[in-house]
C-alpha angles and dihedrals in degrees: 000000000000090000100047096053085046088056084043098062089036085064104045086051093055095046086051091054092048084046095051095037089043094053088038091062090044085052101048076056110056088045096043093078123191100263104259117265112256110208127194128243103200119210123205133220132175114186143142100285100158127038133039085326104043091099087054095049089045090050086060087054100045091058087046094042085053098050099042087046094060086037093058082044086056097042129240118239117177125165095350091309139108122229135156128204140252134181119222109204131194132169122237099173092233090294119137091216102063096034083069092043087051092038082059094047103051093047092042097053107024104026102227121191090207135026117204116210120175100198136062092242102059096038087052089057100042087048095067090067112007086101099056092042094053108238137121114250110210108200113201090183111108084212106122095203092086083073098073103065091086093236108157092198091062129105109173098200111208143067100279102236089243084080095066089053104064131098107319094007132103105315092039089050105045086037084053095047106034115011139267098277111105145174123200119214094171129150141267112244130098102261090051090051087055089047099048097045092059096042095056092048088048097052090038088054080051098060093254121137117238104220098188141314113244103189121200139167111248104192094051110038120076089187126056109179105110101059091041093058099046087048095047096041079076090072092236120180094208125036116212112212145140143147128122112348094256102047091043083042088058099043082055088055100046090043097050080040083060092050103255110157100182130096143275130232112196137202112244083248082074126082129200091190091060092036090061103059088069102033134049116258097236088069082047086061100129107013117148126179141112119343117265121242099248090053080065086062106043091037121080106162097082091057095042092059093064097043092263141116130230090225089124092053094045085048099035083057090050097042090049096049089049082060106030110033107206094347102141105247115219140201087246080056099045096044091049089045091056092038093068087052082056098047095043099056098031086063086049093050085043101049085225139102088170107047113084096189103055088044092056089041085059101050090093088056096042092041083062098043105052114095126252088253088071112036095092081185134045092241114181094196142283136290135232094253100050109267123128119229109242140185110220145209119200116190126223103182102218119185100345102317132079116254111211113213124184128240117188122197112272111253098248103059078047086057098060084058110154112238120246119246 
């Protein structure tokens, strides 16, 4: 009898441990979830990756690659789902054509919300049909003329080149120092037509006299003697170039080799920080042209005058260095560094990865509600017809250093700000 309650409460002992093992391990498995699923938004860009502008295309996707990199680090929730980020890259040599075929096919096969394209051809292509196929063109192409086409998925990014035209800016300065006779060398693209033409309406307004108009293509000739000669047998004060750093670097050089001792005024394409690391500064004497990325940083006037502060450009500068050792940064670099930050918290204020129009309807929103870190650039808004609103630095390099001057936007493409909401 003894025995067999002994056995008894053996067994009952036995069952509850089953029992309590048995609802444990239940247990371990309803709270050991399957890790959520991360998908991939994919971002397009088509932009020169091979030729005489491929350092100038690479330099776009240097400054995207950074900052979605850091996004993906951070983590992207929208709508309740997690998703990282991945450019898709494709070259298009600078040729409209292929740029819209590149523009399809990255929408087509990988469904991108947004397509970057750093140059006014290609932006003037995609935008015949980015709007009915549903997807955000990124302009990278400071021709203003891209706004007029009414699109309203376009955001053309930098400072339109009008802008370093106006009272106290490239024309009034060059006039001032060296005199109102002037020669153009520009180049042959799209974007330098539209540049040119307004350049030469503008120093004519001011009272200046247009020599000649020497048109090359940057992007294909290694020598540019010819044309420099021909410009500088009309005795200008003042040479009006621009294209990629090296081929406008090396127009400065023939044309200071053939004893010219005016200045230079340079589209904005054009960059004397990265000039300088291949001439000396004395044929650099008189240049004047777009701001330099470091004069962001040690600058903080610009972005006083608006209310802001230059913090993204002092961090941009040390972030870039951390990545790309000595590597020149760039304003393409630093613009397509901030863009990604934009994207990636206008889709979180809009629920939505796919649909191209809420997320536009939310950049001004986004514009105000990313953090000073990562705004490369002090950017107002944005307007209705898809410019944003930048504060701007122009360079005069006077005795040997550059000289940084501010350009704010003119009151009236402020006052076609798109409200936040």
């Amino acid at each position: 009898m003894k025995n067999r309650r002994i056995l008894l409460i053996i067994s009952v002992l036995t069952l509850m441990v089953f029992v309590f093992t048995g609802c444990a391990a239940q247990q371990g498995k309803t709270e050991s979830k399957p890790a959520e699923e991360v998908k991939t938004v994919y971002i397009g860009f088509s932009g020169p990756l091979s030729g005489g502008s491929a350092k100038y295309g690479q330099n776009c996707l240097d400054g995207m690659n950074m900052a979605i990199d850091e996004i993906n680090a951070k983590g992207l929730t929208v709508g309740g789902q997690k998703y990282k980020l991945e450019v898709v890259s494709l070259d298009d040599k600078y040729k409209a054509n292929e740029a819209a075929t590149n523009a399809r096919r990255l929408v087509q096969q990988y469904k991108t919300p947004v397509v970057f394209n750093p140059h006014s051809g290609g932006i003037s292509a995609i935008s015949q049909f980015n709007e009915q196929e549903g997807f955000i063109l990124a302009g990278y192409t400071s021709d203003p003329s891209v706004e007029n086409r009414g699109n309203k998925l376009l955001i053309r990014i930098p400072t339109p080149f009008t802008w370093y035209l106006v009272k106290d800016g490239f024309v009034d300065q060059a006039m001032a120092r060296f005199g109102k006779r002037v020669v153009a060398v520009p180049g042959v693209h799209e974007y330098a037509k539209n540049w040119t033409k307004i350049f030469i309406e503008e120093w004519e307004k001011a009272g200046g006299q247009v020599l000649g108009n020497f048109p090359v293509d940057y992007t294909t000739e290694a020598d540019f003697y010819t044309p420099v000669s021909k410009a500088l047998a009309t005795k200008p004060d003042v040479m009006f170039i621009g294209g990629p750093s090296e081929p406008t670097g090396l127009i400065i050089k023939q044309a200071r080799e053939l004893g010219f001792k005016g200045g230079f005024i340079a589209m904005d394409q054009a960059k004397e920080n990265e000039i300088e690391r291949f001439l000396p500064m004395e044929m650099l004497e008189g240049f004047i042209g777009t701001g330099a990325v470091q004069d962001y940083a040690t600058t903080s006037e610009y972005a006083q005058k608006v209310g802001k502060t230059n913090k993204g450009a002092v961090v941009f500068l040390e972030k870039w260095k951390q990545r790309y050792g000595d590597k020149e940064p760039t304003s393409e670099a630093s613009y397509h560094y901030m863009m990604p930050f934009i994207f990636a918290k206008a889709m979180e204020l809009a629920g939505t990865v796919t649909d191209a129009k809420a997320i536009y309807a939310k950049l001004p929103a986004a514009i105000q509600a990313i953090p000073d870190e990562q705004m490369t650039r002090v950017i107002e808004g944005i307007t209705d017809t898809g410019g944003l609103i930048n504060v701007t630095l122009g360079t005069h390099v006077k005795n040997g250093k550059r000289e940084p001057f501010v350009m704010l936007a003119p009151p009236e493409y402020k006052s076609r700000k798109l409200p936040t909401n």
